[in-house]
C-alpha positions in Angstrom: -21.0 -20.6 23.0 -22.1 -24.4 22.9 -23.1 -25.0 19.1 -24.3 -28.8 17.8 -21.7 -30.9 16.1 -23.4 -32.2 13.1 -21.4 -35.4 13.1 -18.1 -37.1 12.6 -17.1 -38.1 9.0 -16.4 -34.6 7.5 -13.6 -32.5 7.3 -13.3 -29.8 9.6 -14.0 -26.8 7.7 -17.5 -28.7 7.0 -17.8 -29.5 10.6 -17.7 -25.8 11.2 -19.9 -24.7 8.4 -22.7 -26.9 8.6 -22.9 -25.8 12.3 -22.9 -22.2 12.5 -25.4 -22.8 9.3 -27.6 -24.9 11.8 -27.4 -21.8 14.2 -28.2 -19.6 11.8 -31.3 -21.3 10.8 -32.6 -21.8 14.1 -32.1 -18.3 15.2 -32.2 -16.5 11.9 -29.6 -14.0 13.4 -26.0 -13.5 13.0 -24.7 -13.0 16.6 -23.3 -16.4 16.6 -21.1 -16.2 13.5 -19.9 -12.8 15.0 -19.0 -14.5 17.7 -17.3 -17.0 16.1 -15.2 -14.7 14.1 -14.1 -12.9 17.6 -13.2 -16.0 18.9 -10.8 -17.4 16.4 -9.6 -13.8 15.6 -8.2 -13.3 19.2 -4.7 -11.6 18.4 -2.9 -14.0 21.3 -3.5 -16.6 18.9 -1.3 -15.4 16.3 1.5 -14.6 18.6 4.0 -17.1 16.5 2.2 -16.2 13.4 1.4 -12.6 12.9 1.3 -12.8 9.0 -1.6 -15.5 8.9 -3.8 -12.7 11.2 -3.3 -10.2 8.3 -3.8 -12.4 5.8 -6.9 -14.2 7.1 -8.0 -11.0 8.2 -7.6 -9.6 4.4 -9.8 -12.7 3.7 -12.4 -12.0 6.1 -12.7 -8.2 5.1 -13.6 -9.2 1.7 -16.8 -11.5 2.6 -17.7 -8.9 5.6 -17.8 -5.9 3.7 -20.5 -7.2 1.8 -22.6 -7.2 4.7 -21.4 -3.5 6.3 -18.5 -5.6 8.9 -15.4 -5.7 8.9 -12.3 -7.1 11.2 -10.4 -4.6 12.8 -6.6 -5.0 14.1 -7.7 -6.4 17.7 -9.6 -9.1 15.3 -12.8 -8.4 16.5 -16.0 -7.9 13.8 -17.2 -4.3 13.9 -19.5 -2.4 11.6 -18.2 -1.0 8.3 -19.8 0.8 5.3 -21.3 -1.9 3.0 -19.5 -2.5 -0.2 -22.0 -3.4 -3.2 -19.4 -5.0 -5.5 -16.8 -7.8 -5.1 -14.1 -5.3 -6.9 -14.7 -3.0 -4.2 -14.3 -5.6 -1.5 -11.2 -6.6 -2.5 -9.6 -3.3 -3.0 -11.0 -2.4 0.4 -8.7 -5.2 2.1 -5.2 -4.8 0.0 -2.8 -3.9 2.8 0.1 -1.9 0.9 -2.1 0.6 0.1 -3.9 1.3 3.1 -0.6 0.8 5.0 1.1 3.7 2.5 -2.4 5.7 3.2 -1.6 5.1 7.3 1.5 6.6 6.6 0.3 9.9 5.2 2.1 9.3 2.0 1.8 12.1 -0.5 -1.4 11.9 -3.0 1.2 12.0 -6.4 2.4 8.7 -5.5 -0.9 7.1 -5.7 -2.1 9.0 -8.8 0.9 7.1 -10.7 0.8 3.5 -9.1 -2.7 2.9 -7.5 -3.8 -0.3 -9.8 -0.1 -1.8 -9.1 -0.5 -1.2 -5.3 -4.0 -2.6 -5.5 -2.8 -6.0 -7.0 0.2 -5.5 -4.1 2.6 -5.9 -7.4 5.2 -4.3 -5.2 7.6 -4.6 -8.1 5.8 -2.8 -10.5 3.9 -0.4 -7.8 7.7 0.9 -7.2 8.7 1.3 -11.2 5.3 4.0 -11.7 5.7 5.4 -8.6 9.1 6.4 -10.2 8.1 7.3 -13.4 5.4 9.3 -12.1 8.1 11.2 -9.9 10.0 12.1 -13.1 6.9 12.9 -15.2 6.4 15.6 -12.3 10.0 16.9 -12.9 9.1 17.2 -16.4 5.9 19.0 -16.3 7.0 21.7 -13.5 10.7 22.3 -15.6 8.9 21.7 -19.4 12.1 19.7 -19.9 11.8 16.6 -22.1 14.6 14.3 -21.2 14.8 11.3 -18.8 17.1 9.9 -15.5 20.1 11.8 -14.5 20.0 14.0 -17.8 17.0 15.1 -16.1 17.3 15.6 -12.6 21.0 17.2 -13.2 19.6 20.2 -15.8 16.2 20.8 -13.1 18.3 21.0 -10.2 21.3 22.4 -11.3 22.4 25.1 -8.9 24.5 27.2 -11.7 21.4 27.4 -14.1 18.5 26.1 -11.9 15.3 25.3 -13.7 13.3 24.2 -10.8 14.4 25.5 -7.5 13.3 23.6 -4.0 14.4 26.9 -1.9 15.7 30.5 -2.4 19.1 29.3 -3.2 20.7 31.8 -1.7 22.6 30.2 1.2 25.1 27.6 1.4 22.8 25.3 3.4 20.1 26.2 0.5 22.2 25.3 -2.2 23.1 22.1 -0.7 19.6 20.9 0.3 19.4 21.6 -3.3 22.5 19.2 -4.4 21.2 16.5 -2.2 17.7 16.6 -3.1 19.2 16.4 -6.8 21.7 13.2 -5.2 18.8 12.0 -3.7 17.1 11.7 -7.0 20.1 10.3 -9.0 20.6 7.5 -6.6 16.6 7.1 -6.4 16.6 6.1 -10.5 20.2 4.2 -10.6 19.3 2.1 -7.9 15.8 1.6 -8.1 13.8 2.7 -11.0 17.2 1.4 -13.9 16.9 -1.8 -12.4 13.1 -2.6 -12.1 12.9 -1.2 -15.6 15.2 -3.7 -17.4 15.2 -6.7 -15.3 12.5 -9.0 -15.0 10.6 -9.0 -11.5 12.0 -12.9 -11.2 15.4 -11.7 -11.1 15.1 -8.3 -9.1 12.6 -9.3 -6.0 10.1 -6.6 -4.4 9.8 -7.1 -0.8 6.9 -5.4 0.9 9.4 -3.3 3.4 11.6 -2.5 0.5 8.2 -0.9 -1.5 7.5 1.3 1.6 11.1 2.2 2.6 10.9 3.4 -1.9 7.4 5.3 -1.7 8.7 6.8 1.9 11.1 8.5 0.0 9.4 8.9 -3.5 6.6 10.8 -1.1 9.8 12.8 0.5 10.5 14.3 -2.7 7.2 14.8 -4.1 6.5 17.1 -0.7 9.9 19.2 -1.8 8.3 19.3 -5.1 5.2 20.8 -3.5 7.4 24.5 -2.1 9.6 24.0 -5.3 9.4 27.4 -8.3 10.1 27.2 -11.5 13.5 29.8 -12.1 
């Protein structure tokens, strides 16, 4: 693709600009930019640098959706439904939620944390995504307390309010102690921490967020065959 330099003197970016905008106006088509984006999205570019491919292909999904395209994973530009609205754009392209959506990640965890994961606020994302889970416990047992308090009187296998099997073998009563473990460790570790410490002092990596809302979707699929005793 031979495209006209329109001169020395300016930065690059407006090297590359004002010449694909030449193109443009002389052919009045948009092969060429297409083109363009193929080329410089070639994945064996970003061999040493994976992380600036999905962030530069965020980028690009933002603009392109505007206009019905889109970048896929091989980095070429395909076709796309058009996005009217910048909002819409942007929420197309966050990764964290369309990595947990890949996943198959259970639909409660999203109806809790959806705004955090769009803003990829992995720190807070995690802290709903939490609360949500205990909110759950809450409504299914009609119990009104919080943490271990709650998980302990739901799952209890003496006096069970919410039961995750038939509870009547050993291996049922102790898928039911660990799924009530499970939980206990889920809050101490996780939710107690995010909820009291600022997000300077207790960081969010992104691996850490999914390895969470694996398990926070884990639990809410339990809570899917769970009765209420």
């Amino acid at each position: 693709m031979a495209i006209e330099d329109p001169g020395v003197g300016m930065t690059k970016w407006k090297r590359i600009f004002n010449a694909l905008a030449l193109l443009q106006n002389k052919h009045q088509v948009g092969n060429h930019l297409l083109m363009f984006i193929n080329r410089a999205m070639n994945p064996a570019r970003f061999v040493a640098s994976p992380r600036q491919f999905t962030l530069m292909q965020d980028g690009l999904n933002v603009a392109l959706s505007l206009a019905g395209y889109g970048v896929d994973d091989q980095g070429r530009a395909v076709r796309a439904t058009r996005e009217t609205t910048v909002a819409g754009a942007a929420a197309r392209a966050k990764r964290l939620k369309t990595t947990l959506e890949a996943r198959g990640t259970h639909a409660e965890v999203f109806a809790y944390c959806t705004p955090e994961l769009l803003d990829e606020n992995y720190f807070h994302a995690v802290l709903e995504a939490i609360k949500g889970l205990a909110e759950r416990l809450r409504k299914i047992s009609g119990l009104t307390c919080d943490g271990a308090e709650l998980i302990n009187q739901a799952f209890s296998t003496k006096a069970p309010i919410i039961a995750i099997n038939s509870l009547t073998t050993d291996t049922e009563v102790s898928e039911q102690k660990g799924i009530s473990n499970l939980l206990v460790g889920l809050f101490g570790a996780v939710r107690n921490p995010t909820a009291h410490a600022p997000k300077v002092a207790w960081p969010m990596s992104e691996q850490d967020a999914l390895d969470i809302f694996a398990t926070v979707s884990f639990v809410h699929r339990k809570l899917d065959g769970a009765t209420k005793v």
